[in-house]
N, C-alpha and C positions, 0 to 999 in steps of 0.2 A: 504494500500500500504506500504512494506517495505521499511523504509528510508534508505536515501543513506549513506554510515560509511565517508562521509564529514559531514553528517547533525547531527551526531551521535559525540556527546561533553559529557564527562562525568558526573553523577549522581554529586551531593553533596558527600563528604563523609561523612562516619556513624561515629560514637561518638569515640573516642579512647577506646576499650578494657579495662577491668580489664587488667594489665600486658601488657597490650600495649605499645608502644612508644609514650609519647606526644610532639610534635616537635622534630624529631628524627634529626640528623646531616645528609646532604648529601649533597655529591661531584655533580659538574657538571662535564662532558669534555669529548673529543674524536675529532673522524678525520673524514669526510665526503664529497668523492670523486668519481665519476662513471668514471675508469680509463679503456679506451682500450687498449689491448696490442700489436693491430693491427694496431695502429695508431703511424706516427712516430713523434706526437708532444709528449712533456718532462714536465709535470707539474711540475714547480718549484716554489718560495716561489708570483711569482708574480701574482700565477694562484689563491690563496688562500686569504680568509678573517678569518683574525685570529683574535678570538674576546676573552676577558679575562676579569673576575671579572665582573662588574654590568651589562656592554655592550654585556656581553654573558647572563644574565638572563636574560637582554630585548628584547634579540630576538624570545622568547617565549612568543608569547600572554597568556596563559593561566598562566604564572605568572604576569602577570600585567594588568589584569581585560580589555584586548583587543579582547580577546577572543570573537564570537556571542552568547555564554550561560554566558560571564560575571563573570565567577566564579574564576578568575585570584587572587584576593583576597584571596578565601577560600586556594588555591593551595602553595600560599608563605608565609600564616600563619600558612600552617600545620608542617612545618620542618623550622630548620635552613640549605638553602641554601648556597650554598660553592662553587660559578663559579669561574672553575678552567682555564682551556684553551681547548678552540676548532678550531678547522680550516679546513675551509667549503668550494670547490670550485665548480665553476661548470663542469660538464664531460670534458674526454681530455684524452690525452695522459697517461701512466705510470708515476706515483712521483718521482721522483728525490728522490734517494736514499738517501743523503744527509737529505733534508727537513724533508722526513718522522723521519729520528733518530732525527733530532732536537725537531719535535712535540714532539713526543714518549717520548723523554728523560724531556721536559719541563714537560708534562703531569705528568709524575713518579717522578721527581725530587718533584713536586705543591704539589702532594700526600703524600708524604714523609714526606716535610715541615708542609703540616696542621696535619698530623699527630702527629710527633713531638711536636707541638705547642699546640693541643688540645683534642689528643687520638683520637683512631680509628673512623672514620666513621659506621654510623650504617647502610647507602645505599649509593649510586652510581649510577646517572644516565648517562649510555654510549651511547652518540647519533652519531651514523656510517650512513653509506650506504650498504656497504655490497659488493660492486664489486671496492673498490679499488686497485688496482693493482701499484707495487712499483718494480722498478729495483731491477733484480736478485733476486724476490721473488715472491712465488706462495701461500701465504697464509694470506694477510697485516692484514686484520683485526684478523685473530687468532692471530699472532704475538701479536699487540696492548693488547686486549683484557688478553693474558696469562701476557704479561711485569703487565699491569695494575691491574689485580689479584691477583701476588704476590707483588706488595706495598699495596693493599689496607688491604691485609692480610686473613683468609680462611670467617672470621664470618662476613663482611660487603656484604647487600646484592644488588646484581647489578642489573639492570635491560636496558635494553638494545630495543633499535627500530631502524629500519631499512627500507629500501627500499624494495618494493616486487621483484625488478631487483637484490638485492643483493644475496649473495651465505652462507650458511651456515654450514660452514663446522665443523667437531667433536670437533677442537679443540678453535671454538668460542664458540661451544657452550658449552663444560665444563667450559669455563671461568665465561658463567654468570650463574644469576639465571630464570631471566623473560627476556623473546624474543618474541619481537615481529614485524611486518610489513605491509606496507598499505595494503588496499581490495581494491581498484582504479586505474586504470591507463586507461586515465592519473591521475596524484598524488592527485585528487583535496580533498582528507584526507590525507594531509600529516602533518599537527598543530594536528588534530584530534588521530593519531596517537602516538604522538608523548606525546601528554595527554594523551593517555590511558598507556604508560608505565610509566609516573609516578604516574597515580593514583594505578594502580596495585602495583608498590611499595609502596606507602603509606600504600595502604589499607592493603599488607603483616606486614609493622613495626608497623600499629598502632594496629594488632586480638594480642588478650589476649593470648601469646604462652609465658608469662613469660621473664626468662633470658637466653632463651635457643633458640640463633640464628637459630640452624639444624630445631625445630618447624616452623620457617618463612619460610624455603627456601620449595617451591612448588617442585613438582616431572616435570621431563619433559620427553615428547616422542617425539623421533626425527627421522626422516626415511628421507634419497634422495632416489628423485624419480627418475631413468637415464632418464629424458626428456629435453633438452634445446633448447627455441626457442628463436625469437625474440620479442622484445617486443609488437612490430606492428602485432601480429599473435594473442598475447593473452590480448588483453585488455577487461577490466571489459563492456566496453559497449556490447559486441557481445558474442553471444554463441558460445563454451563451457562455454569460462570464466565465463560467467556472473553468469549461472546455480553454477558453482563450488566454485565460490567468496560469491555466495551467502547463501552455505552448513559453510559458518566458524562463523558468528552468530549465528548460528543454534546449533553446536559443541559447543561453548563458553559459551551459555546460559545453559547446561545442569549442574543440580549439581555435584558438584565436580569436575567442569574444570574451570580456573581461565580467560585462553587465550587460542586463534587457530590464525595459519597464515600459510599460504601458500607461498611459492616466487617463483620466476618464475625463479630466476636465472639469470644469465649476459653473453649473447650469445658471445658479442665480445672482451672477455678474452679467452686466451688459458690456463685453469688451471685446476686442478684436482677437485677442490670444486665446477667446474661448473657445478650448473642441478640446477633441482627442488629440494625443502625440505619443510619439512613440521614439525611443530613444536606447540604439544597442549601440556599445561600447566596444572598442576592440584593436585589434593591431591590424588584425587582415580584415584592410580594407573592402574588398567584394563579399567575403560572409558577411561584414555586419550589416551591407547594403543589403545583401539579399536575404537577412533575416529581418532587419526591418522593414522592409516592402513587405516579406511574409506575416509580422505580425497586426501589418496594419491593411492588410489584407485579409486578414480573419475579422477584423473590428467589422471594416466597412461593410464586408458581405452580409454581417448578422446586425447590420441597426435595427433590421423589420424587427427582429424577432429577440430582444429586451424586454420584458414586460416587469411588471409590478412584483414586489418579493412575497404579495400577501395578496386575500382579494383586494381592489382597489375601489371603495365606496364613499361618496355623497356622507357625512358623519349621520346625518336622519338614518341613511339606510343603512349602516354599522350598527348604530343605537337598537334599532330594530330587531338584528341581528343579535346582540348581545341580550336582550332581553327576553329575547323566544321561550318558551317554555321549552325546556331539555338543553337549554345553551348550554356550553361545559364553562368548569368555573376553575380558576380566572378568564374571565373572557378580557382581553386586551386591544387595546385598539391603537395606534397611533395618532395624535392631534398633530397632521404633518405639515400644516403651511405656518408653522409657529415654532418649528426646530429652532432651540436655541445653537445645537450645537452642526446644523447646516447654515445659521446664522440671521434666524429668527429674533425679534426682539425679545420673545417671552413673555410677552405683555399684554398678547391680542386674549383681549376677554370674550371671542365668538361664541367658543366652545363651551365654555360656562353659560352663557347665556341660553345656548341650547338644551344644558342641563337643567336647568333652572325651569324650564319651559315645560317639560316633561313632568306631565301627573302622575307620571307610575314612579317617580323618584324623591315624592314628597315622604310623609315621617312613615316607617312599618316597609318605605320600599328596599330592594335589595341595594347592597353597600358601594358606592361607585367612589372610586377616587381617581382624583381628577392631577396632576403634574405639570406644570405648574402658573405662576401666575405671577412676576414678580411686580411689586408696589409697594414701597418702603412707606408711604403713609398709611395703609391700610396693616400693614404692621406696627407699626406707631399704636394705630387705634384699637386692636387687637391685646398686644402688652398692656394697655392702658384701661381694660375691660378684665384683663384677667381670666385665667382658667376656668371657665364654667362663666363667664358673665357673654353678654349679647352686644353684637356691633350692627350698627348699619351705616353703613358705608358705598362709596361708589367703588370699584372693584376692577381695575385693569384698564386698557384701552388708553393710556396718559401719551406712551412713545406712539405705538402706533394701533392710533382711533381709528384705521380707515373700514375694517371689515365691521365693527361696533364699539360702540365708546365704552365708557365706563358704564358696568354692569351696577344697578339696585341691589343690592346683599345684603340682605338682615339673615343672623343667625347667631350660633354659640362656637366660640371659640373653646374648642379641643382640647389643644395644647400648644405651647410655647416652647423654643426649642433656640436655643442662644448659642452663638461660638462655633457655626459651620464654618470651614476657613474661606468656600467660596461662596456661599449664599447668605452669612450675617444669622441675622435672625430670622428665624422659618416659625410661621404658624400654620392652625389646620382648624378650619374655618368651617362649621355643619350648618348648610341648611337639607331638612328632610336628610335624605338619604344620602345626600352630595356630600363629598369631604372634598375641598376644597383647599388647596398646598398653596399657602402663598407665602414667598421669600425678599427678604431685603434686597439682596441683589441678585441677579441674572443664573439661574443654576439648572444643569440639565439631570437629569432624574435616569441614572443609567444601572443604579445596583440597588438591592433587594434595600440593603442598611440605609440606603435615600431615605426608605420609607419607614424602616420600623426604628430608628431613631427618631421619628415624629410620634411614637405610638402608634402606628399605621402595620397592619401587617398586610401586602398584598396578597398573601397567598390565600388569606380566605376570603379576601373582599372576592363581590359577584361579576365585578368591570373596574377594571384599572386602567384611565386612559393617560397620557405620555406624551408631554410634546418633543417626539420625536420621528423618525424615518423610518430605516429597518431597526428590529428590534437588537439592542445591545445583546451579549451572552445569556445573562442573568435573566433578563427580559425573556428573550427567547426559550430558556427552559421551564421557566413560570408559566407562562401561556396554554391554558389549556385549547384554547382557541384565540384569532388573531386577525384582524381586521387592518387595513390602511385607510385610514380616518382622508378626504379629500379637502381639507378644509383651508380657509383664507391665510394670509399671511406672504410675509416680507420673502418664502422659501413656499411657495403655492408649487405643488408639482403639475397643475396644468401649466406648464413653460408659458404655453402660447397665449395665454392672457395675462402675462406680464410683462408685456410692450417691449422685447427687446428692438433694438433695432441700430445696433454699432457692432453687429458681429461680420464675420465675414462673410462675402457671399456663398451662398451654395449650400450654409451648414443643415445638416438633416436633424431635427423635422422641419425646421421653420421655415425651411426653402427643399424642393427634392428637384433632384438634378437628373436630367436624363439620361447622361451617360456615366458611365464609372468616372471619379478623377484621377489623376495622374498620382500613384503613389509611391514615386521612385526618390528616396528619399537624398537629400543633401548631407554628404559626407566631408566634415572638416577636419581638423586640429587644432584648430584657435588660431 
């Protein structure tokens, strides 16, 4: 049985090279954010964890032997490490214009300094996303990536990992040398990934190529494919994906290809680099071309035929569903055009409002809870009412009112639940049957303990619904049965009533083209 690329932790590395690098110098740093541009929340500095020097190496297990192959050791003895500054939030609106030049310049300015201080860099590991999106620009990480290119100077080699939702456009990729992105989604290789681009740059600085950087840097073939879906369409457990996720191992292990990754691209950006791309790695030149034509010739042939990871319904006709008599229980559903963590504000009060609506879910009906609803004033008034006392309040819709504004709530407040590191203070809000999650700040509901650290157990409640996509791990073993809720928001999986209209032409669905396009990918070096 082929193993999964979570279970998939990299080999040891091989001995340093005659003319190798022995502990070669490398920079950390970069920015990583899944920013919608549909959405009208503003990622600004409070949306971001910015980590610097030691505290940024130790968020990588496989530099500090936490890793499940333990080889965290071998990985921070092989180089002198250099964590510079990164900052990491979770999905959400466009950056703050502002912030991002602050990153940027901090990031450039670090480089500069160790530069100065101790001559050039010999690698560079750049850890992004790939779909963040920054006011007044349509290209953030090319941006980054070029700024960061020219400090680190032409001979230092970069290597770079990404999210498979991220977009790869021309001018990120002449920036680096090694690219690459998870085979999973949901992410559960995302450490795993994230070690295989630095052992790949290891293994480039430590081969016997002398003093002659152009010998490290690998040849790369790059091709977009015009297809962009959402993510809930193409995840790794369901075919096509799975079949085509499972062709880039295949590609990777062939001699003379170093890397393969596929990305799926980031549906709910309006931007020109949004699609598919595809990107192998390698020394011989004509394999990696013709393994990336071939990978991006499995994409294109299978756009028809992507669909939904679950049924895909109208939230009435989910509801419907859930409530049947013989439903199985938990019956789960996804509230998916409010994903915080595909970059939803978290705010859209629709789905409440529809619960709210419903007479079979007043007092004596079966137990629904609902994930989540963030509004720091209606926590205010909550704490302020106390365990067992009654609020009525206006209830979500503040960032973005446009599917329904703030919801009427009167009820009893639950419980009170203080000192989450990412959501602040979380209450749980009853009216009737509805339990009602509502948090200080922006938090996505992906493990069981989300819930039963409120008091909340999902596994007996009758409907658990989630603003989320496909269902996380925990999610997914939970589910007795399992719905894709269709509902409004800043991450609406109908694409096509989200007005893009700055993408390229031809991209499928929103344009179908009638003949095949040209997929013969461009092969450089930098």
């Amino acid at each position: 049985m082929t193993p999964l690329a979570s279970e998939i932790w990299c080999p040891p590395l091989s001995p340093v090279e005659t003319g190798g690098l022995d502990r070669p110098r490398i920079g950390v740093g970069g920015m990583s954010i899944e920013a919608s541009t549909f959405s009208p929340h503003v990622s600004g500095p409070e949306a971001f964890t910015v980590r610097r020097g030691q505290e940024l190496l130790s968020y990588y297990p496989f530099f500090n032997g936490t890793d499940p192959a333990g080889r965290g050791d071998d990985l921070a003895r092989a180089a002198t490490w250099v964590p510079l500054v990164h900052a990491r939030s979770l999905p959400g609106g466009a950056v703050q214009t502002a912030f991002y030049e602050s990153i940027k310049q901090e990031l450039i300015d670090s480089v500069t300094e160790a530069i100065k201080a101790e001559g050039p860099f010999d690698g560079f590991y750049f850890d992004i996303h790939g779909a963040m999106s920054v006011l007044g620009m349509t290209d953030a990480e090319g941006d980054l990536a070029t700024a960061l290119r020219e400090a680190l100077g032409p001979d230092t080699l970069m290597s770079t990992s990404m999210d498979l939702h991220g977009n790869v456009s021309r001018a990120l990729l002449d920036a680096t040398d090694l690219i690459t992105c998870y085979r999973m989604a949901p992410h559960e290789d995302a450490m795993n990934t994230k070690e295989r681009a630095v052992f790949n740059l290891l293994t480039r600085l430590r081969a016997g190529s002398g003093n002659d950087p152009e010998a490290r840097r690998p040849y790369k073939a790059w091709r977009q494919v015009p297809v962009l879906l959402p993510g809930e369409k193409t995840s790794t457990r369901l075919e096509p994906a799975r079949s085509i996720y499972a062709e880039v191992p295949v590609a990777e292990a062939k001699d003379g290809v170093l890397d393969a990754a596929i990305w799926v691209g980031y549906a709910w950006a309006d931007e020109p680099r949004c699609q598919c791309a595809v990107v192998v790695t390698g020394d011989d030149q004509e394999l990696i071309a013709a393994e990336a034509e071939r990978l991006a010739g499995l994409y294109w042939q299978a756009r028809e035929d992507f669909v939904f990871v679950a049924d895909a319904l109208p939230l009435d006709q989910a509801l419907d569903a859930a409530l049947a008599e013989g439903a199985a229980r938990p019956f789960l559903i996804s509230d998916s055009g409010d994903n915080p963590t595909a970059g939803g504000t978290g705010d859209v009060s629709w789905t409440l409002g529809e619960l709210l609506a419903r007479p079979e879910l007043g007092d004596g009906g079966p137990t629904v809870i609902h994930a989540s609803i963030f509004d720091p004033d209606v926590v205010d008034a909550a704490v302020a009412a106390g365990v067992g006392g009654r609020v009525n309040v206006q209830l979500g819709g503040k960032v973005d009112g446009g599917p329904r504004g703030p919801v009427p709530f009167q009820g009893e407040v639950f419980s009170i639940t203080e000192g989450d590191p990412t959501a602040g203070t979380q209450v749980v809000l009853c009216s009737g049957s509805v339990h009602e999650i509502v948090t200080q700040r922006r938090k996505p509901f992906h493990k069981l303990a989300d819930f039963t650290q409120l008091g909340l157990d999902p596994a007996t409640a009758a409907i658990v619904i989630v603003k989320i996509g496909y269902l996380e791990p925990e999610l997914y073993q939970l589910a007795a049965d399992w719905k894709l809720g269709l509902t409004p928001g800043g991450v609406d999986q109908d694409l096509l009533r989200l007005g893009h209209h700055r993408l390229q032409p031809g991209v499928f669905p929103f344009q179908r083209q009638q003949t095949d396009p040209d997929l013969t990918p461009v092969v450089t070096r930098r």
